[in-house]
N, C-alpha and C positions, 0 to 999 in steps of 0.2 A: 504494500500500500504506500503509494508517495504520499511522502510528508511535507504540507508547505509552511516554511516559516511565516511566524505571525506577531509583527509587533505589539506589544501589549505594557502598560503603561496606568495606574493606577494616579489619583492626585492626594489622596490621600489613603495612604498605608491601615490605620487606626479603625479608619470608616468599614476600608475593606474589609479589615479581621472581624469586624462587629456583624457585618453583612452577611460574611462567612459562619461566624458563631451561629447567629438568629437564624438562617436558610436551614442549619443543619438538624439542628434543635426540632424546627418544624417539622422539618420532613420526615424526621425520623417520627415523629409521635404522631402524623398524619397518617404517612404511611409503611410506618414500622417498617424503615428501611433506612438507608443511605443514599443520596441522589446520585445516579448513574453518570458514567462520562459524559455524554452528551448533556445533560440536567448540571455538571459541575462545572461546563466550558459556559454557558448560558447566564450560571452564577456570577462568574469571573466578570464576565462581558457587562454585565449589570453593572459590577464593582467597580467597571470603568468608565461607566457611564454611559452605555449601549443599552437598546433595548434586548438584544440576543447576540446570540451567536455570527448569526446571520450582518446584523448591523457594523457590528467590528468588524468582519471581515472586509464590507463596503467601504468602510473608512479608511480602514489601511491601503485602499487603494485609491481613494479620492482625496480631494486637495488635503492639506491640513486645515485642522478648523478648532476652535474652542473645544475642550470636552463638555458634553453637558451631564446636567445632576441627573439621577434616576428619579423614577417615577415619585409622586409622591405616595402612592400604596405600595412600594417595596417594604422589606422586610422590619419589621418593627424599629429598633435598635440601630438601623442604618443610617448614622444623618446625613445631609444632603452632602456631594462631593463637591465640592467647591472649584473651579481652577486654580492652579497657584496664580498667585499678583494680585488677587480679587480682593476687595475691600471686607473687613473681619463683620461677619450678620450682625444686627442689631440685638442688644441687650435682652433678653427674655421680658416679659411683662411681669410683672409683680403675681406674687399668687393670691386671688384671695381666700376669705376667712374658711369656706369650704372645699377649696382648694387644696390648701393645709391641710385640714382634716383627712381628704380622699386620701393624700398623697402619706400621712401617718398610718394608713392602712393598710399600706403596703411594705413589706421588706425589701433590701438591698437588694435583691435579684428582682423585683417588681412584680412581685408574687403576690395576690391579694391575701393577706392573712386574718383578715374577721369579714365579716358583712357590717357594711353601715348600718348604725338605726336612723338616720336622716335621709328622709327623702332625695335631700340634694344633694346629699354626699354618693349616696346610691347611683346616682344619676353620674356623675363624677365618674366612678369606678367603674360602671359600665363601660363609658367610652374609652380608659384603659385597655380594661377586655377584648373591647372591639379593636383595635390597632394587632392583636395575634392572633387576626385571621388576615386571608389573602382573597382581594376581588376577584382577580383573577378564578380563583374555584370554587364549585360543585362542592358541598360536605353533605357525607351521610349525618342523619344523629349521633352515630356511634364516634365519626371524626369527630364532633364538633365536642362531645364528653371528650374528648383524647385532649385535645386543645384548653379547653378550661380546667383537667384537671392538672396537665402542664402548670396551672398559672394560677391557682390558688392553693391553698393550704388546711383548708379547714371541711373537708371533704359535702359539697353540697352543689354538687354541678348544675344538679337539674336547675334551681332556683338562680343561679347564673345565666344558664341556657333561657329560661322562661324573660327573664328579664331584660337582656338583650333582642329578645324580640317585640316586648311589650315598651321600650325606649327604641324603637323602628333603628336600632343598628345593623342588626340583623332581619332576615325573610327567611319565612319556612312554607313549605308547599303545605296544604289542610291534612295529607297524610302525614305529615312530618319526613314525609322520604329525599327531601333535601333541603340545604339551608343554604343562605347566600350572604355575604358582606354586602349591607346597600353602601354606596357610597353618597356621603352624607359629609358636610363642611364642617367640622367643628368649631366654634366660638374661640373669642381670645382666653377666655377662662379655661376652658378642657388645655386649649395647645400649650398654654403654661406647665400647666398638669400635668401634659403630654411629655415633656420636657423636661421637666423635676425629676419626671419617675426614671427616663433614661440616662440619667444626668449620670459620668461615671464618676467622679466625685461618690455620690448616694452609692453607685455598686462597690466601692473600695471602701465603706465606713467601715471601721470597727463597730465589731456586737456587742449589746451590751454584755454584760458578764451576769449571770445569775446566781455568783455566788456571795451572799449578804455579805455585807460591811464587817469589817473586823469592829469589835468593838473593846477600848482598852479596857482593864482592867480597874477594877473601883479601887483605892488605896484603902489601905485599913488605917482606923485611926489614930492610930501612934505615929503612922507616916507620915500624918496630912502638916505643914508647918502652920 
């Protein structure tokens, strides 16, 4: 089989590995696999700011040009790839007050670890949720459990599942035999949100420690001056 060389060229390294991590993650627990050669050049190609496989190879043969960023429904964890020279994006927006709360709900891997009791923190944590899945496809109910239980902690998928659909992020057929990403705009509040939770800063915190405070010793009183 001729092999043709093929420039490739990423702009930023960091984005890629994340792009990579996130791709892999999914796929395996969608569909309990590892994504095949062809599914890992496709990857790559994303990573550089292509829409496929296909794409990169057109370019490597047409003028030079800008790279441009991937989609904005790529893979969760992926931020936009920037060109180098480019002016550094604009400051995040401030979080606000339920903001904060959605985003304490979550642990450093951005795993939901309780359920809200506020409505609008609820709301909050869904559209998290919504961000690990892919427009792009078709999920049985069975993927879509695979997918939530990846990403929370406190074992209650169905009420996850229910919920994402009753907050229109998700679609489901009346049998429930498929479910779909709608694609929907998020608000300056959620993209904040959005942004916190993948912040890697937040994934490199130290945990707390759960082992109680030492506490000294009471002196006895012939000690005390």
């Amino acid at each position: 089989m001729t092999r043709i060389a093929l420039p490739y060229a990423a702009p930023d390294l960091s984005a890629l590995a994340r792009l990579l991590e996130r791709a892999l993650l999914d796929h395996q627990v969608t569909h309990g696999r590892l994504p095949g050669h062809v599914e890992m050049m496709n990857l790559l190609a994303r990573g550089a700011g292509h829409r496929n496989l296909q794409a990169l190879q057109a370019a490597a043969h047409a003028a030079p040009r800008p790279v441009a960023a991937p989609a904005d429904d790529a893979w969760f964890d992926a931020p936009a790839l920037e060109p180098a020279g480019d002016p550094a994006p604009p400051a995040a927006p401030p979080l606000s007050a339920h903001a904060r709360k959605a985003l304490d709900h979550f642990d450093p891997e951005g795993r939901l670890a309780r359920w809200p009791l506020k409505l609008s923190v609820q709301r909050l944590a869904m559209w998290v949720l919504w961000t690990r899945f892919d427009a792009r496809r078709v999920y049985t109910e069975a993927q879509v459990n695979q997918v939530l239980k990846a990403w929370h902690l406190y074992g209650d998928h169905a009420t996850l599942r229910r919920e994402l659909v009753n907050h229109k992020l998700l679609a489901r057929k009346s049998d429930c035999s498929e479910y779909r990403k709608l694609t929907v705009e998020p608000d300056e509040e959620v993209r904040a949100l959005l942004k916190a939770v993948r912040a890697p800063a937040r994934r490199h915190a130290p945990k707390p420690s759960r082992r109680p405070p030492r506490v000294p010793p009471v002196a006895a009183r012939g000690d005390q001056a």
